[in-house]
N, C-alpha and C positions, 0 to 999 in steps of 0.2 A: 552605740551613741552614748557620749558622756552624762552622766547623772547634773541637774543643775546644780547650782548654790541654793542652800533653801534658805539663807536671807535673802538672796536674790529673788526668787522665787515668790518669795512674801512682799518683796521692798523694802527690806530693812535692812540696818545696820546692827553688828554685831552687841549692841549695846543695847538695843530693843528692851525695853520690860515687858515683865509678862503678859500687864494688859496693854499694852501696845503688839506683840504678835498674836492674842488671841481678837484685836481689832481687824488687824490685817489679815486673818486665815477668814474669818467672819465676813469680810469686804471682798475677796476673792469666791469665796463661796457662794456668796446672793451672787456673785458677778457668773458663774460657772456652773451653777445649778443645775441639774436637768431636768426638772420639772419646767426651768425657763428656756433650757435651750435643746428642744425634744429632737432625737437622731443626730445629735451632734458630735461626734463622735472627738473633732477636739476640743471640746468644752469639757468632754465628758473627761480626758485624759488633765486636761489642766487642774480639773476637781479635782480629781486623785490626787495630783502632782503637789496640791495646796495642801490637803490634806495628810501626805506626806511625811511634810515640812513641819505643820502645825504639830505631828506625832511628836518627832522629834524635839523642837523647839520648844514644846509644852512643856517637856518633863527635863527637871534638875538634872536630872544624873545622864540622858541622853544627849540634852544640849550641853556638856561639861565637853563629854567626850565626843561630841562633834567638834563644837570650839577647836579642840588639842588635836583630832586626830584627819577631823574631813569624814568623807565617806568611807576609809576604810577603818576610821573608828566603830563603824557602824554594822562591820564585816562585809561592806561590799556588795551585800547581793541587790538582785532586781529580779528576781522572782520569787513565787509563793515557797514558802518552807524556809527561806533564808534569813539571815541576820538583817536585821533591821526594820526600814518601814515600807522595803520594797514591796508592789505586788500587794499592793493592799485591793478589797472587791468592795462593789457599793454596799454590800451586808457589814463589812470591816466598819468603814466610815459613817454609816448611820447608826450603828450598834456605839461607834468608842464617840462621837462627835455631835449625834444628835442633837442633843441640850445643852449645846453652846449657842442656840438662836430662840429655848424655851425662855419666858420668865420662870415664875414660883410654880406655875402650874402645869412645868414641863413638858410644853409643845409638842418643841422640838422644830424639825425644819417642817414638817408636814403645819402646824399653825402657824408658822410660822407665815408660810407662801400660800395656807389658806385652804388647804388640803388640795393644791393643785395636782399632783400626783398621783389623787388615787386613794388617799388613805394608807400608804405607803410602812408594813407595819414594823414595828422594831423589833431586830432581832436580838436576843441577849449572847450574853459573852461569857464563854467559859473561865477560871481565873488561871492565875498564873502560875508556872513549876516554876522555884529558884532551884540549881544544885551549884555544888563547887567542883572543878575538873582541874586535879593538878597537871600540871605539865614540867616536861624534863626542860632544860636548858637547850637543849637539841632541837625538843617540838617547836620550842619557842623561833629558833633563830631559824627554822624551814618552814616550819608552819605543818599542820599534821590533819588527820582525816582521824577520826575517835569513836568506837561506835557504842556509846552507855546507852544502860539499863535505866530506863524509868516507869515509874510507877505511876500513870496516870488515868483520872477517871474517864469514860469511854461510854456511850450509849449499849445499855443492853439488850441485850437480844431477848425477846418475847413479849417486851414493853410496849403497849399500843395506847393512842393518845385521842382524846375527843376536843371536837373544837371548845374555846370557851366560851358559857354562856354567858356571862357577865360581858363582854366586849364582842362577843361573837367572829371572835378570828381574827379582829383588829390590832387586840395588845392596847387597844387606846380604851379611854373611855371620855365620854365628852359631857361636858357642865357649863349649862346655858343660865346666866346673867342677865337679868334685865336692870338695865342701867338707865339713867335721865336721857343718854345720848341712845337707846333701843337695846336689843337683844347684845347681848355678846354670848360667842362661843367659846368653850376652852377646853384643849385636851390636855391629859395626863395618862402614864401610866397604870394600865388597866394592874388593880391591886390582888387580882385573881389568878391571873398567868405572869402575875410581871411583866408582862411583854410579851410575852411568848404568844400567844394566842391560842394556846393548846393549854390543856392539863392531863395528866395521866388518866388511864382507864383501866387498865389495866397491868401490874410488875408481878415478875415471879421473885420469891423469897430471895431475900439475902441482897435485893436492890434498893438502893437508899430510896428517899421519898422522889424528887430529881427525875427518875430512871437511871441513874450511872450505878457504874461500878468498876472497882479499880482494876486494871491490869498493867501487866508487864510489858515494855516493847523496846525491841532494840531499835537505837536513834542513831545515825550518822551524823556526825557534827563536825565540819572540814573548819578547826582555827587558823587563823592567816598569819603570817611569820611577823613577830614583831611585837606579838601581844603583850602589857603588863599585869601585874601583879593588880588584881584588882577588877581589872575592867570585866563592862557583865556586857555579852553578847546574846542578843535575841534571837531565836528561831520561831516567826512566824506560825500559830495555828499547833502546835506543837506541845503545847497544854493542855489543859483539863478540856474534855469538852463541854458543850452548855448544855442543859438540857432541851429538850424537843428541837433538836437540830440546828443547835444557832452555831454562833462565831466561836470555833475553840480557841483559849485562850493561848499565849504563848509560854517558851520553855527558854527560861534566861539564863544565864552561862554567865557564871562568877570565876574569871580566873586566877588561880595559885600557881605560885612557883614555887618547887622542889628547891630545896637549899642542896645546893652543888659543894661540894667538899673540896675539889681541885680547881677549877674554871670558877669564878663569879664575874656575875653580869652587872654592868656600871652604866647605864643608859643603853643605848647601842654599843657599846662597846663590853669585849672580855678583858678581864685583867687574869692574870695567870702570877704566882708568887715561884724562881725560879730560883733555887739552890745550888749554888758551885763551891769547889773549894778554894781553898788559900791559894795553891796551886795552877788551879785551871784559870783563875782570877788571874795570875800572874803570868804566868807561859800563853794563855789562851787554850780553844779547844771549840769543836764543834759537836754539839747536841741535841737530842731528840727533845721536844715541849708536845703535849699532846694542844688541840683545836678543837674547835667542833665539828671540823669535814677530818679529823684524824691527827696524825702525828707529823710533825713537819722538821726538819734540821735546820737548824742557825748556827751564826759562826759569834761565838765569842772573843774580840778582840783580846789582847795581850796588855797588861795593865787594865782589865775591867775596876772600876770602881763600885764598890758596894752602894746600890740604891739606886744604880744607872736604869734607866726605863728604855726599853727597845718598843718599837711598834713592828706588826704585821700586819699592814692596809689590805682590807678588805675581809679581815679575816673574824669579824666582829655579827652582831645581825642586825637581818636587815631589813629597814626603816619600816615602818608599815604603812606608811606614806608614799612608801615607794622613790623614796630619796638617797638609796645608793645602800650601803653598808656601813656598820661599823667598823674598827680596827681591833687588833686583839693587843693589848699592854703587858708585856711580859717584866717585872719586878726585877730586877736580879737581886739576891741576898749571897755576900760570901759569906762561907759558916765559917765559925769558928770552933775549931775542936778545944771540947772543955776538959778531957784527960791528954797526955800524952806518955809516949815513953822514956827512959831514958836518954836512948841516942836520940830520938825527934826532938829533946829539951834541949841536947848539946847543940844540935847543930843551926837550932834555933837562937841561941845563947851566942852561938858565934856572927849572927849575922844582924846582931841587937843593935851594934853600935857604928855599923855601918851608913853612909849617909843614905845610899839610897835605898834604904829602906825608910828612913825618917818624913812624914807627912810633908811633902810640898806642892799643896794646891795650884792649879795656874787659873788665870782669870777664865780661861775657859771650860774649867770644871765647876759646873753650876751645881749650887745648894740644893733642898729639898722644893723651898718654896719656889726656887725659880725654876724647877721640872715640871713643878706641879700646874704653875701659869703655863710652860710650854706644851703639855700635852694638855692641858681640858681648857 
């Protein structure tokens, strides 16, 4: 099933500010609750779906490259471990979303709705791995499967945890007001567990205060063909984790391109710079150019002129929108030999003052600038 619009989604237009989509994630959310809408299972899924949206659309550099790219700016996925905000679990959305419905004294949705739910407690959130992964020109234009080393913190083993007395397993802690209009109640974050509702009881040596501790793990990360220079892709839950069992954070994917020596990449498209002689310019000839799927032959017409641009459609990458392919722009340059020999000067010297050899342009041999308009 197709992933929605999440302006759609929210009811906005691409123009939204940001407290106009944190209005609208906020109004869908009391709308989709499940404290309001108990065993519902599509209430339950349109929350998600809101919440989603709100991920995205909340944050600069996520809605940039939604805007540019759609959902496969976002890598695509729709389950846990993937790129983006697929697969998010109700621990995900009350841990990252909570206190978009607290005042100052950070509710959250639970005073929100009045602790309908139970007392509902907050789970906290591990934080984030940034790393950078260069890619060849090749990965880029097929898209590649990569499996890095990260070093991330991890729950250790022999750490045991006791409820907290301060909040007593809630994560909350509550502060009763008496105001003109009666009591008022108000939660916050319990400042003992953070949230958590647990504290350590026991760590063996060499484990931070938390309980974690770093280790090593090899990560599969499948980039989708098309990627640029720049763009950061998320993997889900794939970061630090939190401590006493909460929401791990994610593992975000900054990517680089490898500067290509032969091949450079021009948007979706390869440009290739291609070298002939005086000669093969002249008579014509047929030649090997290397691609990215390998080496292909083309035919050099007879009278090539230096600076002519050929295309090979299809032969570019492609789109990550899923809009077909680039082309590849093969350059031609005729060289010019800057020694010669004696005979190669005579016989050069004899053909000096012949006419045709002498420049005569036709109206349909186009200048630089008007190649340059015809291909881009």
């Amino acid at each position: 099933m197709a992933k929605r619009d999440y302006y759609e989604i929210l009811g906005l237009s691409k123009s939204a500010t940001p407290e106009e989509i944190k209005k609208a994630y906020r109004k869908m959310a009391i709308k989709f609750h499940p404290d309001k809408n108990p065993d519902d299972k599509e209430a339950e899924e349109k929350f998600k779906e809101a919440a989603e949206a709100y991920e995205v659309l909340s944050d600069a550099n996520k809605k940039q490259r939604y805007d540019q790219f759609g959902h496969a700016g976002m890598g695509g996925a729709s389950g846990g471990g993937g790129f983006g905000g697929g697969g998010m679990s109700m621990d995900d959305i009350f841990s990252q979303f909570g206190d978009i419905f607290g005042g100052g004294g950070g509710g959250g949705f639970e005073s929100f709705f009045g602790g309908g739910g139970g007392g509902r407690q907050r789970r906290r959130k591990g934080t984030n791995l940034r790393i950078k992964l260069k890619l060849s020109l090749e990965d880029i234009a097929h898209g590649v499967e990569k499996k890095i080393k990260v070093n991330r913190l991890v729950a250790a083993d022999g750490v045991t945890f006791r409820t907290c007395p301060q909040c007593q397993g809630s994560g909350q802690v509550q502060k009763v007001v008496n105001t003109m209009l009666g009591q008022m109640v108000s939660a916050s974050t319990c400042p003992s567990c953070n949230g958590a509702g647990q504290t350590i009881d026991k760590k063996p040596p060499g484990v931070d205060s938390s309980g974690l501790t770093y280790k090593e793990e090899v990560i599969s990360v499948k980039i989708p063909a098309g990627v640029v220079e720049g763009m950061q892709l998320s993997m889900s839950g794939k970061g630090n984790e939190a401590p006493g069992g909460g929401v791990p954070g994610d593992l975000l994917i900054v990517v680089e391109e490898k500067e290509e020596e032969i091949l450079k990449r021009d948007g979706n498209n390869i440009v290739y710079d291609l070298y002939i002689s005086f000669v093969d310019a002249v008579l014509g000839t047929s030649i090997e150019v290397p691609t990215i799927d390998g080496k292909v032959k083309i035919k050099i017409d007879s009278g090539t002129q230096s600076g002519k641009i050929l295309r090979l459609r299809g032969k570019g990458i492609k789109d990550l929108n899923g809009y077909g392919k680039g082309d590849q722009l093969i350059h031609v340059n005729v060289w010019t030999p800057k020694t010669l020999t004696a005979d190669e000067r005579e016989k050069l010297e004899s053909m000096r003052e012949s006419d045709n050899f002498a420049p005569n342009p036709s109206k349909t041999d186009k200048g630089f600038f008007e190649k340059i308009k015809e291909f881009f």
